[in-house]
C-alpha positions as CSV (number, residue, x, y, z in Angstrom):
1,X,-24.8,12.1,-16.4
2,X,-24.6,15.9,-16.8
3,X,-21.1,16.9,-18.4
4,X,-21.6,20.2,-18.0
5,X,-19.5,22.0,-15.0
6,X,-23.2,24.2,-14.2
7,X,-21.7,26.1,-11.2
8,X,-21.4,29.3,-10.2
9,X,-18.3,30.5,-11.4
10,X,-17.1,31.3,-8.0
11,X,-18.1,27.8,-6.4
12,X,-16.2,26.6,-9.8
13,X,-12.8,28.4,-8.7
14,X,-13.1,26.9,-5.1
15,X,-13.4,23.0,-6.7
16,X,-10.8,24.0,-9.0
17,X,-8.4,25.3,-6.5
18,X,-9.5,22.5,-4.0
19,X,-8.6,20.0,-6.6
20,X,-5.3,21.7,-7.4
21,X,-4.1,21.8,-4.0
22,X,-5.4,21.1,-0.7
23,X,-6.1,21.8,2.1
24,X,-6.6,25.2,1.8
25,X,-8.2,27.8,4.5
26,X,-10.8,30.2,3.6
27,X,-8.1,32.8,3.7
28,X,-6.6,31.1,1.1
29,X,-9.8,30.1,-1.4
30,X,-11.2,33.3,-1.1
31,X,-10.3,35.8,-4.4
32,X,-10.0,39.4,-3.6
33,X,-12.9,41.7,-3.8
34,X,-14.8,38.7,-2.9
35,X,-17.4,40.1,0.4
36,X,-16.9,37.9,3.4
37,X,-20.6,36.5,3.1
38,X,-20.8,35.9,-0.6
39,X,-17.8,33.9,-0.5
40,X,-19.4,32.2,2.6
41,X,-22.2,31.8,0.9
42,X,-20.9,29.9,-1.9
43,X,-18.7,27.6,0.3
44,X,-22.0,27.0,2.2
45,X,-23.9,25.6,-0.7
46,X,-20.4,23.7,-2.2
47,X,-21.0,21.8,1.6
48,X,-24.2,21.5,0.9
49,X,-24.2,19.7,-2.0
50,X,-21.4,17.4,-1.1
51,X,-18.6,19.0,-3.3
52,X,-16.1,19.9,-0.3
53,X,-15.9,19.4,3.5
54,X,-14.0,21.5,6.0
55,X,-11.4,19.1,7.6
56,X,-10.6,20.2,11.1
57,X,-7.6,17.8,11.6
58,X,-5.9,19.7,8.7
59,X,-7.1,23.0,9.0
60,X,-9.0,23.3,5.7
61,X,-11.4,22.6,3.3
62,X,-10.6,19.7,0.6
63,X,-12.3,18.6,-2.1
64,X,-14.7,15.4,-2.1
65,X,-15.2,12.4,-4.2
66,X,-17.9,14.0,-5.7
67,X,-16.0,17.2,-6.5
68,X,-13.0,14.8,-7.9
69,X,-14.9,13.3,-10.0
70,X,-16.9,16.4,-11.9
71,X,-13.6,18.4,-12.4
72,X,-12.3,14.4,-13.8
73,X,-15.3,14.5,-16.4
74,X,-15.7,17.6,-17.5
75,X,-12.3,19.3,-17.4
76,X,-10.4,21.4,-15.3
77,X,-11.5,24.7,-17.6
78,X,-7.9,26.3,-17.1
79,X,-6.3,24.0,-19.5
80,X,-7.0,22.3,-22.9
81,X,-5.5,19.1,-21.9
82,X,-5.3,17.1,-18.1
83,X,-2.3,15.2,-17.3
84,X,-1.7,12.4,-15.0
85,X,-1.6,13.1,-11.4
86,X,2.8,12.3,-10.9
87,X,3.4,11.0,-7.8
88,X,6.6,8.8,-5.8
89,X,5.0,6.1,-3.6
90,X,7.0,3.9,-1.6
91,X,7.0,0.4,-0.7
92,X,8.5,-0.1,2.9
93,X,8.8,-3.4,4.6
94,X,10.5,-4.4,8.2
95,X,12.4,-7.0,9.4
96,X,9.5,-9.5,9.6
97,X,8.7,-9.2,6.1
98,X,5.2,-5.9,6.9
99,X,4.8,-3.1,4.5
100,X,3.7,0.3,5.7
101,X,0.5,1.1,5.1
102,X,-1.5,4.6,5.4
103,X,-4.9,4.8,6.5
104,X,-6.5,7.7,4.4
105,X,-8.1,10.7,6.3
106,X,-8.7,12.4,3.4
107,X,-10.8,12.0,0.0
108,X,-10.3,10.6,-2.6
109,X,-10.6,7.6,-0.9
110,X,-10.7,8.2,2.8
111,X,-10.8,5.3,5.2
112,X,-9.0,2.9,2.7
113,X,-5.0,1.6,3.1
114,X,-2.8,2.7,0.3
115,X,0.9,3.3,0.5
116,X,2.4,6.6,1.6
117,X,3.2,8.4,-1.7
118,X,3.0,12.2,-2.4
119,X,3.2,14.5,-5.8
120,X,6.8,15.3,-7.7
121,X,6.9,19.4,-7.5
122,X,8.0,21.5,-10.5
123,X,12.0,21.2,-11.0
124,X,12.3,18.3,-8.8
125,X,14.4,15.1,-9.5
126,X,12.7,11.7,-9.1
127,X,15.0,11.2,-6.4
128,X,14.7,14.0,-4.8
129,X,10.6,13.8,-4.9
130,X,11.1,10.8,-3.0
131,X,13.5,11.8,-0.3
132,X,11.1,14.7,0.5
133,X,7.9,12.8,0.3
134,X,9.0,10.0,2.5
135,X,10.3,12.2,4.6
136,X,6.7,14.0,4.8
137,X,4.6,11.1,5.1
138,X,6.2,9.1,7.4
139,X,9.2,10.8,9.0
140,X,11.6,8.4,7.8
141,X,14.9,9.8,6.4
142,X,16.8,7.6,3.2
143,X,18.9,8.5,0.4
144,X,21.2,5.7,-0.7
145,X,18.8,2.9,0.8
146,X,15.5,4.5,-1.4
147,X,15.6,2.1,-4.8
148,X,13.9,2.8,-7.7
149,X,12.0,-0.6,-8.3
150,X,9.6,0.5,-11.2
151,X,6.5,2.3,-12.3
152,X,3.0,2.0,-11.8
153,X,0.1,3.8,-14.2
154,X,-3.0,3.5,-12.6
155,X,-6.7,4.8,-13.3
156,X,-9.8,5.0,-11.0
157,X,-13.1,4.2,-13.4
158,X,-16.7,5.1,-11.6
159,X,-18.9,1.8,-11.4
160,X,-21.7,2.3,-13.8
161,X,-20.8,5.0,-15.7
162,X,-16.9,3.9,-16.7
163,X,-16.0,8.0,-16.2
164,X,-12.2,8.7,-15.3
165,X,-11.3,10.6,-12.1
166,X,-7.8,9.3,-11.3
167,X,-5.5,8.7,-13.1
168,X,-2.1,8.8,-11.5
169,X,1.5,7.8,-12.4
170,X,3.5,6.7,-9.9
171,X,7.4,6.3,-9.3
172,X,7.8,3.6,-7.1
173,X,10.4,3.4,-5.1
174,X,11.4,0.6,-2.2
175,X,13.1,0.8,1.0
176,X,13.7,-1.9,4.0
177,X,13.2,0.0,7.5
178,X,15.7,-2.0,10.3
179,X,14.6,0.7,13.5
180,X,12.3,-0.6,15.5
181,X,8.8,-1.1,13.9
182,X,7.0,0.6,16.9
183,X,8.5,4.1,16.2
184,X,6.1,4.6,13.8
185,X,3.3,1.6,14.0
186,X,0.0,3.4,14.6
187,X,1.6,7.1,13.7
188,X,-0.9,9.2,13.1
189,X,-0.2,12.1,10.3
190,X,-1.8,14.9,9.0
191,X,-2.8,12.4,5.7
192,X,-4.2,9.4,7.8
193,X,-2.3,6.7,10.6
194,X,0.6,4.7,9.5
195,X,0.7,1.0,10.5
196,X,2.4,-2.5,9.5
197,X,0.6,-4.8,8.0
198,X,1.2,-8.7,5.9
199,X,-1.5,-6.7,4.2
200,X,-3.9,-10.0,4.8
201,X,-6.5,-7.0,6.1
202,X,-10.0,-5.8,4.4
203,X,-9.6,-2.1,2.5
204,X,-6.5,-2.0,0.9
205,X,-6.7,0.0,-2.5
206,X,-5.7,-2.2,-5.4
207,X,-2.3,-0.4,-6.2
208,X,-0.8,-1.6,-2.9
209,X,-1.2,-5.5,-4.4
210,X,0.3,-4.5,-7.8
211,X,3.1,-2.7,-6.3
212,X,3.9,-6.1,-4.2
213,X,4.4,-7.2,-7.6
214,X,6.5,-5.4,-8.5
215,X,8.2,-5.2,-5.2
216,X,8.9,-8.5,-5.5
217,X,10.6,-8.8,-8.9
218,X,14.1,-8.8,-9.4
219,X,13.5,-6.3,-12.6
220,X,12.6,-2.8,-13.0
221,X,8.6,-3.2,-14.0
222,X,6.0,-1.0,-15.6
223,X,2.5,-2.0,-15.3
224,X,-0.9,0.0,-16.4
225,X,-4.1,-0.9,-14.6
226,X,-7.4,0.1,-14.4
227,X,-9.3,-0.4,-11.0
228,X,-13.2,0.4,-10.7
229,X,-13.8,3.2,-7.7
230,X,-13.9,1.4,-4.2
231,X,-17.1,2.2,-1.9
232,X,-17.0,4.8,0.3
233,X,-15.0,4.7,3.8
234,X,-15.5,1.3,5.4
235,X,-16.4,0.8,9.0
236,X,-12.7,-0.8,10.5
237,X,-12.8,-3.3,13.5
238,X,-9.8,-3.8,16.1
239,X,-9.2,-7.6,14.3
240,X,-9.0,-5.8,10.9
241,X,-6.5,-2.8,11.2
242,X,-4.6,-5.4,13.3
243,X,-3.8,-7.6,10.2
């Protein structure tokens, strides 16, 4: 494989910023004193060649797998050191014993179930990360009901090659939803569609099975794991997402 990050060095800023935060508009990626059809040129061929795709349900461009992967390899060039990704996930069951899963629309990963979960901002409590991200993700509202239940370090490895491009470290946090299940069973959201599940269905990420784990304990748990990269996004029948 080619470690070197052999772009142009504006096609590098639009990965980097893609990668950093997304989605973004053009408005947004493009740097000032840029020409219109330079920049467009450059977004063109980062299309092209599989790095980004424009994502009409959230109004933006966000970065690919493939893009994910290079900046996870070689570097993001505006630091000396990359940190884990820190996120709060949350494991929410019902009254007949589901957990809430979300159906990705967006990369890394898109078309797979994980568990709504969403990135602790800069001078944000744990708790407070939480509280706002489950809020976000699936419109549900907790603050006393939200328990901290453990943490879960998890890496991404691509098949073949054993390179890193997540890594993530997540908060997880727990919380039993009593309203009825149908308020938000097949919810669609600007990340993917929400939906129960006695997660016996095809395509769930590997994290979602460790966090049962944990879930399930009656201790606080930290666990590190290393998953290879799933394949790309499945085809889903009716019986499947149904599970």
């Amino acid at each position: 494989m080619d470690h070197r990050f052999d772009l142009h060095h504006i096609q590098r800023g639009i990965i980097l910023s893609l990668v950093t935060s997304s989605p973004l508009t053009f408005t947004e990626l493009q740097p000032p004193r840029i020409p219109n059809n330079t920049f467009s040129y450059h977004l063109k061929k980062l299309i092209e060649n599989g790095y980004i795709e424009h994502a009409p349900s959230q109004s933006g461009y966000i970065p690919t797998r493939k893009a994910l992967k290079l900046v996870a390899v070689n570097g993001d060039q505006k630091s000396r050191v990359r940190s884990p990704a820190l996120i709060t996930m949350f494991y929410i069951t019902n009254d007949e014993g589901e957990v809430l899963l979300l159906n990705r629309n967006i990369d890394p990963f898109q078309g797979w179930y994980s568990l709504p979960s969403g990135s602790v901002h800069f001078g944000e409590s744990l708790d407070e990360a939480a509280q706002r991200e489950l809020f976000e993700k699936t419109g549900i509202k907790a603050t006393k009901e939200l328990y901290s239940i453990g943490i879960l370090d998890f890496q991404y490895r691509e098949e073949g090659t054993d390179d890193l491009f997540v890594h993530a470290l997540a908060f997880l946090y727990s919380f039993h939803y009593s309203d009825k299940k149908m308020a938000i069973n097949d919810k669609p959201t600007r990340f993917g569609q929400l939906s129960w599940s006695r997660l016996g269905r095809q395509h769930i990420l590997p994290e979602v099975l460790a966090a049962k784990e944990i879930a399930q304990s009656s201790e606080f748990i930290k666990k590190s794991l290393q998953f290879v990269e799933p394949a790309h996004m499945p085809v889903l029948t009716l019986s499947d997402s149904q599970k």
